[in-house]
N, C-alpha and C positions, 0 to 999 in steps of 0.2 A: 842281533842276538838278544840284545836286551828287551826289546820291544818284543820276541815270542813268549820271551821268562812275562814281562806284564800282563802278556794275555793269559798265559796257564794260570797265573794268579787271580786275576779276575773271572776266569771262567772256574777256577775251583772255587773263589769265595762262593759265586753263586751257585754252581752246584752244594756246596756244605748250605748255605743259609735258606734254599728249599729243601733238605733234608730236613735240617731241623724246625722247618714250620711243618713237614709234610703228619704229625702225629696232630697236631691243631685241626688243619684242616680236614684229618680221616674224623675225628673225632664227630662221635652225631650229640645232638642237641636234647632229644626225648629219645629214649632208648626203651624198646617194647623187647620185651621175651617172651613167646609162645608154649606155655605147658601144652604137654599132649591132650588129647580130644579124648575125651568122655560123654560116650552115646548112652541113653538111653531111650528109647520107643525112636519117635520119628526126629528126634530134637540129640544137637551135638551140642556140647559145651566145651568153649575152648580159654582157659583164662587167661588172661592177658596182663603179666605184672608193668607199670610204666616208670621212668624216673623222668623228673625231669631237669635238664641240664642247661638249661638255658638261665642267662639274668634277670629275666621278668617271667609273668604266670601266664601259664597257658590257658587261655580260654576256651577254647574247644579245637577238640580233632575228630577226623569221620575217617573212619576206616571199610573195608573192607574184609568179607573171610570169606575164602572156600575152603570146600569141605572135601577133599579126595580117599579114594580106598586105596589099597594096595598096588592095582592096576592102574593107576595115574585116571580114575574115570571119576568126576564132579560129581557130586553126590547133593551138594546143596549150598545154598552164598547167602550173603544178607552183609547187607550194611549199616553201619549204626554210629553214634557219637560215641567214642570212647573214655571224652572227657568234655564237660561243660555240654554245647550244643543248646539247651534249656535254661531259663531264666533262674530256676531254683536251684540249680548244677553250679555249683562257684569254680570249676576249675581248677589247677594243678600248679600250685606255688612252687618258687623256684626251689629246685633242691630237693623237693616233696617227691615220694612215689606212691603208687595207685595199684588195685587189682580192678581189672573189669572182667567177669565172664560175659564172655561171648556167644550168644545165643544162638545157633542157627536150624532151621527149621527142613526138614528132608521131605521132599513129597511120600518116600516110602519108608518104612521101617530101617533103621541104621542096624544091619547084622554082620554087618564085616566088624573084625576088633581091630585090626591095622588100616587105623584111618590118620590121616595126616591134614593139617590145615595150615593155609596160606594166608597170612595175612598183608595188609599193603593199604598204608595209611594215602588217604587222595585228597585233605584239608588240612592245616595247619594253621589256627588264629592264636597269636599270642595276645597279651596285655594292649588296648587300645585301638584294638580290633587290624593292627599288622599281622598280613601275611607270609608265612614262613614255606618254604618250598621243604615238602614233605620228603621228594624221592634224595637231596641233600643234608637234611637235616635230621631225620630221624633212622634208626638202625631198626631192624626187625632181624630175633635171633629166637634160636629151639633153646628149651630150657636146658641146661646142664643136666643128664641124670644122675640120680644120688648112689 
């Protein structure tokens, strides 16, 4: 009897002590929010505010953006550094946040107004030229509306 009482103890410690790391671990490192997409002619702009939450500076990140209408159909992508990438580009000190618009170029006129954009970061270089695994470390979220 006493040895099942040991084990529910032991297996509740460690269920409780992965709960309580399990907010550490959710938590992302650079955090990107997507304002909405602002077209005008053939060219979308999508801003991109960043924080970043990591102990050391971010030296560059490459992301990606597509550009969907209403109907879930691509409309137009491009990729780009969104931080550093370039020797003149100092990059994203810890704790610091950033705006980048997001340029992306349509082969046709943008006339839908309900457009939505996807973004998805696919490089992460911190301080020292380590790499950080993007799809764990970083969050991609819609802005809040006001």
């Amino acid at each position: 009897m006493a040895r099942n009482g040991m084990r529910f103890n032991m297996r509740f410690s460690i269920a409780f002590g992965a709960l309580l790391l399990c907010p550490f671990l959710a938590s992302a490192q650079l955090a990107v929010t997507v304002s909405p997409v602002k077209a005008t002619g053939q060219k979308a702009i999508v801003p991109l505010a960043m924080k970043n939450g990591f102990a050391e500076r971010i030296e560059s990140a490459r992301a990606v953006c597509f550009i969907f209408d209403a109907q879930g159909k691509m409309l137009g992508q491009a990729s780009r550094w969104i931080i550093g990438g370039t020797a003149d580009n100092a990059g994203l000190a810890p704790g610091a946040t950033n705006v980048f618009n997001f340029v992306v170029n349509a082969a046709k006129p943008l006339v839908a107004t309900n457009l939505t954009a996807k973004v998805t970061l696919s490089r992460l270089v911190l301080q020292g030229g380590k790499l950080a695994d993007p799809q764990k470390a970083v969050t991609v979220n819609p802005a809040v509306p006001k």
